[in-house]
C-alpha positions as CSV (number, residue, x, y, z in Angstrom):
1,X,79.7,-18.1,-63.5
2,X,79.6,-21.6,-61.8
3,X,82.0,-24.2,-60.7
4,X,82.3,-27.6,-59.8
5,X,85.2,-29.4,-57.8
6,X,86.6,-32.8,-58.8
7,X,87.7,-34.7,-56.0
8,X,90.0,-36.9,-58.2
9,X,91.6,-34.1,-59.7
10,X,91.3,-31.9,-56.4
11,X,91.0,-29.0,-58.8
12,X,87.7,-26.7,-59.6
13,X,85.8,-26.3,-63.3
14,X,84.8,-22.9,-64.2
15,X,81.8,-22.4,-66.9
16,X,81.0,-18.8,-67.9
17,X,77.9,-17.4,-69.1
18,X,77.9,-14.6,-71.8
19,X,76.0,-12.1,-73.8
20,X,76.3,-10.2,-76.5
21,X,75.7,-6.2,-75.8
22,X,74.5,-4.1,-78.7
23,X,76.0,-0.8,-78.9
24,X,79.5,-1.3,-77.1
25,X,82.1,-1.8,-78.9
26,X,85.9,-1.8,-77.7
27,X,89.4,-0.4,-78.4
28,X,91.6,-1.6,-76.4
29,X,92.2,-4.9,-74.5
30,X,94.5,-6.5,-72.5
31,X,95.6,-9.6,-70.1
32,X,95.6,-8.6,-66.6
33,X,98.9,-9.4,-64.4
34,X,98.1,-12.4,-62.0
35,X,95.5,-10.6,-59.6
36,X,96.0,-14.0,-56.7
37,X,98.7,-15.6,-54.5
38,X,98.4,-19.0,-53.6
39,X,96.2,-20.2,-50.6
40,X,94.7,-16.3,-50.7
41,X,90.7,-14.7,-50.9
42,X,90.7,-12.8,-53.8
43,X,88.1,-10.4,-54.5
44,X,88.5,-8.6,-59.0
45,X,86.1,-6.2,-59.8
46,X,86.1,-4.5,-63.3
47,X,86.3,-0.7,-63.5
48,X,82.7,1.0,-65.0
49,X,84.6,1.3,-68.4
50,X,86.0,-2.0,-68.8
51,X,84.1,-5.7,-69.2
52,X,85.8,-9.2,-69.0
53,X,86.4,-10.9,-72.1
54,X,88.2,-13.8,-70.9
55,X,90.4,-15.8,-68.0
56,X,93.3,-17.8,-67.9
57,X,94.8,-19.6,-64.7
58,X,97.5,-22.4,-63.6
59,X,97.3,-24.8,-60.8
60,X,99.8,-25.9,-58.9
61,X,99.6,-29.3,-57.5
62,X,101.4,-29.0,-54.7
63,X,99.6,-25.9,-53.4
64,X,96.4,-27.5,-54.6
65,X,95.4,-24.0,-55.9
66,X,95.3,-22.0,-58.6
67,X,96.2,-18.0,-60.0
68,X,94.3,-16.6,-62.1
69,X,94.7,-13.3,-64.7
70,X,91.8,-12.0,-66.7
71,X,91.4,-10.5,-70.4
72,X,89.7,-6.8,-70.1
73,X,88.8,-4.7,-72.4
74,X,87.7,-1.1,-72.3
75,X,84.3,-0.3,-73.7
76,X,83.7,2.5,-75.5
77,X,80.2,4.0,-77.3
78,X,79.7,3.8,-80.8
């Protein structure tokens, strides 16, 4: 992952890498509740099972910050 901050926009871009990984394959995914508060360290760590399949998040202008909840799913062998 990298990002880049805007100072016009006072916001952060986010670009995620990705691979494909031969041999998993999933059965279940889901959307992760919102895992940050506003103006807060946040630290997200997958469990061994599970691998992140996507992220969504809001900004708040006033608070000049965002939240962010991720899509997991479980990984399970073929």
């Amino acid at each position: 992952m990298i990002s880049s901050h805007s100072n016009r926009h006072e916001d952060r871009r986010f670009a995620f890498r990705y691979c494909n990984a031969p041999g998993h394959h999933h059965t279940y995914c889901y959307w992760t509740p919102y895992v940050n508060c506003f103006d807060d360290y946040f630290e997200w760590l997958a469990d061994g099972y599970s691998y992140l399949a996507g992220v969504s998040s809001y900004h708040d202008n006033k608070r000049e910050d965002r939240r962010f909840k991720f899509y997991v799913c479980i990984n399970t062998e073929s």
